[in-house]
N, C-alpha and C positions, 0 to 999 in steps of 0.2 A: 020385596023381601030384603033386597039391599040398603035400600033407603030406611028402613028400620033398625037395621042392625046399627049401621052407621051413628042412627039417633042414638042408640040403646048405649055405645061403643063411644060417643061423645058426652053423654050424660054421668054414664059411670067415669067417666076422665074427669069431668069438671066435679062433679062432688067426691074423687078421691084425693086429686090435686088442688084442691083450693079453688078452684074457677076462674075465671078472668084474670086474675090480677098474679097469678102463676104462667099463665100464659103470656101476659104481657112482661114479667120480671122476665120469661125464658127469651120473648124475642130480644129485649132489650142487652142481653148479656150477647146475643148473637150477634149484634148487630155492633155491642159492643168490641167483642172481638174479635172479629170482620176488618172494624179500622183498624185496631190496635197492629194486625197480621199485617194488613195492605202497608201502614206504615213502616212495620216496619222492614219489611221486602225492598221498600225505597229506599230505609237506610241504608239497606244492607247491599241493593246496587251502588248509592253513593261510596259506601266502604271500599267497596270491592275493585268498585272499577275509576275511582279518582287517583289507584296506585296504581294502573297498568303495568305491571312488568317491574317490579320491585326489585329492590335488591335481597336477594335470598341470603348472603352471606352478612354474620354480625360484624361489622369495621370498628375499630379502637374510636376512630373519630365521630362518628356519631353511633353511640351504642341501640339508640331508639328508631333507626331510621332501616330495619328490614323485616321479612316478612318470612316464616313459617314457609318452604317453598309447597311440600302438601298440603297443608292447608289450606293456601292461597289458591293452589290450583283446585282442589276439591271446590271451594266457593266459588270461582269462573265456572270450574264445569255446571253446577246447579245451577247458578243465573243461566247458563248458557240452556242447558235441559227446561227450563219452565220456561225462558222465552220458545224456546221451538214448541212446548208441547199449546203454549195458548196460539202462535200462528198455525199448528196442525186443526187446531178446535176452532179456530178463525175461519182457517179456507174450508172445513169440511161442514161447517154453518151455513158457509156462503153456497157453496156448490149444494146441500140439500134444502135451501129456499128455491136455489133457482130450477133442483129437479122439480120443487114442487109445484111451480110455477105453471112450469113445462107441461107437467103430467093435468096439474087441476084445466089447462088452456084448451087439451085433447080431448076432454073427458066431455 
């Protein structure tokens, strides 16, 4: 019954959307902007953290040489929150293989 529906539920997708070639425009936009994102996260550690500890205040001698000091902190904290939350999803990966391990090894 499932398996029907599902057919019925993918038929009516592909002849309302175009078919195939909607499918594929969709994954290729996602995958498109997958990199686009991933890159630019990179920049934006490069940005962030190639000024470690900037200077906050604007100096007569170099007008262009400080940094927003909220602002700057706001972008360390977020690099700082998305690297802990991928080593949270890293070790709790790792620790539910190795439960499953455990559990498939007893069974």
């Amino acid at each position: 019954m499932r398996a029907r529906r599902y057919e019925q539920l993918t038929a009516s997708m592909d002849s309302a959307a175009g078919g195939v070639s909607s499918l594929i425009s969709s994954q290729f936009i996602d995958i498109l902007l997958s990199v686009f994102l991933f890159v630019w996260f990179i920049c934006g550690n490069y940005w962030v953290l190639s000024v470690w500890r900037p200077n906050y205040r604007q100096t007569l001698a170099e007008p262009n040489s400080w940094c927003d000091k909220t602002t700057y902190l706001l972008a360390a904290a977020q690099l700082s929150v998305c690297y802990g939350l991928m080593i949270f999803i890293a070790v709790v990966t790792v620790l539910l293989a190795i439960l499953q391990r455990v559990w498939t090894s007893q069974a």
